[in-house]
N, C-alpha and C positions, 0 to 999 in steps of 0.2 A: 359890040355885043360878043363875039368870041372874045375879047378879051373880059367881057361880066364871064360867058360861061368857061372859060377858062379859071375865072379865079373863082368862081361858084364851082368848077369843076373840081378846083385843087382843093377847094376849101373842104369839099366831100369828102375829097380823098385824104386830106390831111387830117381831118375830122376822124376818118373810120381809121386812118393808121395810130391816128394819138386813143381813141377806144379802143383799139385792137393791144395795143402797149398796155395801154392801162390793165386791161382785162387779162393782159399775160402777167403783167405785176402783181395785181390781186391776188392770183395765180400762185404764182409765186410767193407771194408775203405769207397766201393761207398753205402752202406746204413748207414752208419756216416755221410759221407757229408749229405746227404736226410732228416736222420735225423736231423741235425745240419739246416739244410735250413730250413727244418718244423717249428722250435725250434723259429729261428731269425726271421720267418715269424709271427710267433705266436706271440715273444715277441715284435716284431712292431704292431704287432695289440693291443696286452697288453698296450704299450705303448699310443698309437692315443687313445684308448677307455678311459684310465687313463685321459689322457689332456682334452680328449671330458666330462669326467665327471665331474674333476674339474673347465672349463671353466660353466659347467651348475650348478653346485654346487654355484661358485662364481656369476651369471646370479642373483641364488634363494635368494643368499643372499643379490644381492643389493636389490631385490625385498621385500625380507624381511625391510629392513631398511628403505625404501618408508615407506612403509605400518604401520610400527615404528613412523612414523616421524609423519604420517597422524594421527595416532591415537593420539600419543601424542599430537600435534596442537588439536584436538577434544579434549580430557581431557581438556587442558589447557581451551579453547573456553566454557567449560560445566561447569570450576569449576568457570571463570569470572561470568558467567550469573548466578550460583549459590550464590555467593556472593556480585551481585547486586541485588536479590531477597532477599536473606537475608535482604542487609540495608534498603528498603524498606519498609520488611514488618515492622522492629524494626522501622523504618522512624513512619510509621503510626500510630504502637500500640504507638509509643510514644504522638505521635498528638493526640489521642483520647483520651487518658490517659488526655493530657493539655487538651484537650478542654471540658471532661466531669469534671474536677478537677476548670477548670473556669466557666463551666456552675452554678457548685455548689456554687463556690462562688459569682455569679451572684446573685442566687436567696439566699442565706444567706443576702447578704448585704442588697438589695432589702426589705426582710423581716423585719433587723436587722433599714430601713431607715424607712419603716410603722411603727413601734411600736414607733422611735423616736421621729415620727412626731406625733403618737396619744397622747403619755405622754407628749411630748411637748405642744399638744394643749388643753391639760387637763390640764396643769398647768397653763399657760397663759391662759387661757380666762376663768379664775374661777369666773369672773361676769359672761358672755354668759352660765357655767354648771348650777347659781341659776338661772337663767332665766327659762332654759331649765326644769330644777326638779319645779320650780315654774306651767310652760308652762303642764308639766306632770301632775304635782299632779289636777290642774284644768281640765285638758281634764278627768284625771279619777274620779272626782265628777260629772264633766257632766256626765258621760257615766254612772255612777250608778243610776244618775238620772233618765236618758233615759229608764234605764232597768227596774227600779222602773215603770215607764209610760204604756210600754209597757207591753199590755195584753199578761196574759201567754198560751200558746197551749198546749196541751197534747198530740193533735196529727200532724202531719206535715200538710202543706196544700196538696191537688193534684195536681199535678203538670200537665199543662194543654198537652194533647195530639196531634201530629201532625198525619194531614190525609195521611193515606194508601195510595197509586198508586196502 
């Protein structure tokens, strides 16, 4: 009889320790699920924020490539005006460059047509030069004459005064 209730004793006892296991596994299995829920909730939200970050990622970067595009168009628009200001300016300094390089030989030629004309007219009219040294030499016998005539002053005259107001 102790050994029936020894093994009706163990059997209780084996009994409540194998429900007591079991009831800790349940236990256990249902905070696996839980955890395993939490996990797949998590990594659905992992996921949606991942998508949500790459769609704004990709948003930036078309945004970026606008703003690429824009600037590049302004380069381009900055370096044309650039390089019509350049031909311009080389336009002009070239034109002033001609026009002070014609002005010059403007007035050389001009210069270079006076002297041709005075030696020209000093050759040609070499009757009208003895006229002219004949014309001279006469006008300066008179004038020594004149000066001969003319009493001499030692002092100036005075010269006559206009009346005060």
């Amino acid at each position: 009889m102790i050994l029936l209730l020894m093994i009706a004793g163990c059997r209780d006892r084996s009994v409540e320790i194998a429900r007591e296991a079991a009831d800790r596994q349940a236990a256990q299995n249902e905070a696996m699920i839980g955890l395993q829920r939490e996990v797949a909730h998590g990594a659905e939200r992992l996921v949606t924020a991942d998508a949500q970050s790459r769609h704004e990622l990709l948003a930036a970067h078309r945004r970026l490539q606008v703003d690429y595009a824009q600037l590049s168009a302004h380069y381009l628009e900055l370096e044309s005006e650039r390089r019509r200001v350049d031909a311009e300016r080389r336009a002009t300094t070239t034109l002033a460059a001609a026009l002070r390089g014609g002005g010059l030989f403007v007035v050389a030629l001009a210069t270079l047509a006076v002297v041709h004309r005075l030696l020209g007219a000093a050759q040609t009219d070499a009757a009208c030069a003895e006229l002219a040294t004949e014309l001279l030499e006469s006008d300066l016998l008179d004038a020594s004459r004149l000066h001969e005539q003319v009493p001499r002053l030692d002092t100036p005259p005075a010269l006559p005064r206009l009346p005060e107001n």
